[in-house]
TORSE-882439 format. One record per residue (C-alpha): residue in three letters; z, x, y. Coordinates in steps of 0.05 Angstrom, whole numbers, plus 32768, in hexadecimal, padded with zeros to 4 digits. Example, Ala and Ser with C-alpha at 12.3 -4.5 7.8 and 13.67 -1.06 7.14 Angstrom:
REM TORSE-882439
+------+------+------+------+
: rest :   pz :   px :   py :
+------+------+------+------+
:  Ala : 809C : 80F6 : 7FA6 :
:  Ser : 808F : 8111 : 7FEB :
+------+------+------+------+
This chain:
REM TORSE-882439
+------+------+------+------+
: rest :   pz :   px :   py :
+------+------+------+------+
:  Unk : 823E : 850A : 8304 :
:  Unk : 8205 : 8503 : 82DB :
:  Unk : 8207 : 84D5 : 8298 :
:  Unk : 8211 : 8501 : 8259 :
:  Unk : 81D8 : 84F4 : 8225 :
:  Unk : 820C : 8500 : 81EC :
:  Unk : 8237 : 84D0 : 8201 :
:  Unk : 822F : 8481 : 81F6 :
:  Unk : 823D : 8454 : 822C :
:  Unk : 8288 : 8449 : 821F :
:  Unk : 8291 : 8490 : 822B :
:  Unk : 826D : 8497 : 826F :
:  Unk : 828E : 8457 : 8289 :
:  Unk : 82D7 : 8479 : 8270 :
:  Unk : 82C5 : 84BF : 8294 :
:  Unk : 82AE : 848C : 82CD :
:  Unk : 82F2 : 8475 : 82CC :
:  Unk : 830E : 84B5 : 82D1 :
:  Unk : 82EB : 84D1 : 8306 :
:  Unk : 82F5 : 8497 : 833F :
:  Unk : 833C : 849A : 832B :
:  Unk : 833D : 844A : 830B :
:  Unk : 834C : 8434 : 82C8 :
:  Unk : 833C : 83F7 : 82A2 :
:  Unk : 8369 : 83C6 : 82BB :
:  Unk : 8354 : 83C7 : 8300 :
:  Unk : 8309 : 83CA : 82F6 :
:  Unk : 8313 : 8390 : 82CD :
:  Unk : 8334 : 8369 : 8302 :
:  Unk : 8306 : 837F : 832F :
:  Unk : 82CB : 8369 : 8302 :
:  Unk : 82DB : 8338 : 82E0 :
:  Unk : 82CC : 8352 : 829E :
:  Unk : 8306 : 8348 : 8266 :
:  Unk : 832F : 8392 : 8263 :
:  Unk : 8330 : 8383 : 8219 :
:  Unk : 82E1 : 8384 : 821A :
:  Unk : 82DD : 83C5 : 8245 :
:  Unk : 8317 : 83E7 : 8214 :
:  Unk : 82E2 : 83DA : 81D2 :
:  Unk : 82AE : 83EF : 81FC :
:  Unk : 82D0 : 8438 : 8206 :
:  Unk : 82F3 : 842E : 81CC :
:  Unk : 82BD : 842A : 81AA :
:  Unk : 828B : 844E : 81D3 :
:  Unk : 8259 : 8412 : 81C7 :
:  Unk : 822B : 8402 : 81FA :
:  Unk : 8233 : 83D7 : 823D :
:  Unk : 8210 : 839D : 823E :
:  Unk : 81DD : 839C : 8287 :
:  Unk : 8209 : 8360 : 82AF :
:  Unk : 824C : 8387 : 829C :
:  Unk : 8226 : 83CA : 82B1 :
:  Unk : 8210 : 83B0 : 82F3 :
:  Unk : 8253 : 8395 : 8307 :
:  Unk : 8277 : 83D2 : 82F2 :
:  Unk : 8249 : 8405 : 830B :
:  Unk : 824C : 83DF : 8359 :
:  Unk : 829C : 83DD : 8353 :
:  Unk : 8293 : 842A : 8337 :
:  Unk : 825F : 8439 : 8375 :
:  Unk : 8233 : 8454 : 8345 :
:  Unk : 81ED : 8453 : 832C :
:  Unk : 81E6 : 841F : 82F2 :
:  Unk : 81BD : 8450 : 82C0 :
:  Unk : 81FC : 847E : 82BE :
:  Unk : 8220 : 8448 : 8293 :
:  Unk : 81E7 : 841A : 8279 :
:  Unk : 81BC : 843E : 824D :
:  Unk : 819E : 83FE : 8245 :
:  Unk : 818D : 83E9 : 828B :
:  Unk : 814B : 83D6 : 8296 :
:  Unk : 8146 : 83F8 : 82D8 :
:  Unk : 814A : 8443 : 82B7 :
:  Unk : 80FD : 8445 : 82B7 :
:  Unk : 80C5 : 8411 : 82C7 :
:  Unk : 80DC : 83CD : 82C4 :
:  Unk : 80C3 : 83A4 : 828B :
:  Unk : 80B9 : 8354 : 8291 :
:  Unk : 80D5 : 834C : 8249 :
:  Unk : 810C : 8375 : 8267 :
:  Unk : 8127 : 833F : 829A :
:  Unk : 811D : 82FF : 827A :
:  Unk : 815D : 82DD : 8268 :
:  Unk : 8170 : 82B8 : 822B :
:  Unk : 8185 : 8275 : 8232 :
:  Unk : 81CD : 8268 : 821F :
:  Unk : 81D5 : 8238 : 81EB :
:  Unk : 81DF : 81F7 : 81F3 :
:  Unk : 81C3 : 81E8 : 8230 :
:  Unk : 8198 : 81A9 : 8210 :
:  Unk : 815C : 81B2 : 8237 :
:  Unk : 817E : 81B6 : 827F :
:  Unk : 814F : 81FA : 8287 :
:  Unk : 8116 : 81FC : 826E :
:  Unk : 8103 : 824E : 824B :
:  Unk : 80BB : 8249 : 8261 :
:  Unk : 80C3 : 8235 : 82A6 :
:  Unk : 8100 : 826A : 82B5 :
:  Unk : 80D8 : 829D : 8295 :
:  Unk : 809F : 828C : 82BC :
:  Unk : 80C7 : 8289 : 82FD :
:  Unk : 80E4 : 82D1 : 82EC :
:  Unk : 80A4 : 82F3 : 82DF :
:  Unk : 807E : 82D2 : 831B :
:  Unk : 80B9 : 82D3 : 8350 :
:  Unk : 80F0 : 8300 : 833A :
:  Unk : 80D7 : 8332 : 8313 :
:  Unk : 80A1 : 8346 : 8353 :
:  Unk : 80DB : 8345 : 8385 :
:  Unk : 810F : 836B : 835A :
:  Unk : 80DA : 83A7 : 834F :
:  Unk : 80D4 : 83A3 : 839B :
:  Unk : 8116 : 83B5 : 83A4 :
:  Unk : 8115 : 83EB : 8379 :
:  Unk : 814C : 83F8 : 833B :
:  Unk : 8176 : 841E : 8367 :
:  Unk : 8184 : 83E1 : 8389 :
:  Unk : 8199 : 83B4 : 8352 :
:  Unk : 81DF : 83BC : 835A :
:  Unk : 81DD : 839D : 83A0 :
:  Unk : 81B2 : 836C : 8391 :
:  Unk : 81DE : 8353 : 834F :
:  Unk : 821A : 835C : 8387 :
:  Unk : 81FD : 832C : 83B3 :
:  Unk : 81E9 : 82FD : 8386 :
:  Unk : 822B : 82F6 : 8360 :
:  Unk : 8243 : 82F1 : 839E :
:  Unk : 8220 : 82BD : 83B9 :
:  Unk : 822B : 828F : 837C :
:  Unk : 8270 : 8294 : 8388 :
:  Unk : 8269 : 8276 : 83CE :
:  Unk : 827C : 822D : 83D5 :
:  Unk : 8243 : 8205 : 83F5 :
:  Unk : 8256 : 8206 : 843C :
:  Unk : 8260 : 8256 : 8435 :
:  Unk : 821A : 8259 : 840F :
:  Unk : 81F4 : 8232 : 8449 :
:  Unk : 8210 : 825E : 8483 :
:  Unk : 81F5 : 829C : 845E :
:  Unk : 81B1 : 8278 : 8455 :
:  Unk : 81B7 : 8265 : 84A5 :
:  Unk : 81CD : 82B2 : 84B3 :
:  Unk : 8191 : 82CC : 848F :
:  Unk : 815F : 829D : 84B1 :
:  Unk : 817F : 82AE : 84F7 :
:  Unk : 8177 : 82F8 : 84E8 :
:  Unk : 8132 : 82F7 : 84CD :
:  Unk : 8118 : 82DA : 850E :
:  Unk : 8125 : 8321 : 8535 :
:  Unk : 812A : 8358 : 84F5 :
:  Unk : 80F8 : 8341 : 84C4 :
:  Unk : 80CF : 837C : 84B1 :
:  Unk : 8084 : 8370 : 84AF :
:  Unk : 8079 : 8397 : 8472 :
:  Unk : 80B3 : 8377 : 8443 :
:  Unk : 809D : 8331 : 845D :
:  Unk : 804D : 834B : 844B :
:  Unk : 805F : 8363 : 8404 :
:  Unk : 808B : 8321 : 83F8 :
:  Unk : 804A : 82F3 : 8409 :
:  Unk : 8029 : 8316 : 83D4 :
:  Unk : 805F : 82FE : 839A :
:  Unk : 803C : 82BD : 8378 :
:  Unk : 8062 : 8282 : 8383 :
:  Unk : 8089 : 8297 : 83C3 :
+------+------+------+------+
């Protein structure tokens, strides 16, 4: 199903819905985004802010753009588009400049090698990963070293050599 241009995100997320035969309890529990929050957001046919977009649209097994008309992987990536703002009250324990910095030398390369269409595994495995306790997280790490001893591909690890700072 292809997004509607007449329709605001609340709308497309609703006929979304629909289609796979959920509703908003469920993808709510299975996001963890606040079923009050999605209900305004149809309600209201407001738009869906890029985190709640990603998690909904890989529970949904769909492309991102279809609900987010603001994702910034619907055309070229911009930096300004990626950076993060700093929660409040974090009293220095980040510091903007260096994050920023680390985004646009590190991150922002390696998530326009992956390509938008793979954002929503990427976000998956992240948010996955942070959930891990510490023993879990340290197997993966150990898992992925093992396996890029006999599948790394020569081109991937070429193009990641080339990302300042890594």
């Amino acid at each position: 199903m292809k997004k509607e241009d007449s329709m605001g995100d609340g709308k497309n997320l609703k006929k979304y819905l629909d289609e796979k035969g959920t509703n908003v309890r469920k993808i709510a529990k299975a996001t963890g985004i606040s079923a009050t929050t999605l209900y305004s957001i149809i309600q209201k046919d407001s738009n869906i802010r890029f985190d709640f977009a990603l998690r909904l649209a890989n529970e949904l097994q769909i492309d991102v753009n279809e609900i987010c008309s603001a994702s910034p992987f619907s055309g070229t990536i911009k930096e300004e588009e990626i950076y993060p703002t700093l929660p409040d009250g974090l009293n220095g324990a980040l510091d903007a400049s260096r994050v920023k910095t680390y985004l646009k030398n590190s991150m922002y390369p390696l998530m326009y090698l992956f390509g938008k269409n793979s954002m929503p595994d990427v976000d998956n495995l992240l948010t996955s990963f942070y959930q891990l306790d510490d023993e879990a997280r340290q197997e993966v790490v150990e898992t992925i070293r093992l396996k890029l001893q006999y599948h790394r591909d020569p081109e991937r690890a070429e193009q990641i050599k080339q990302i300042k700072g890594w």
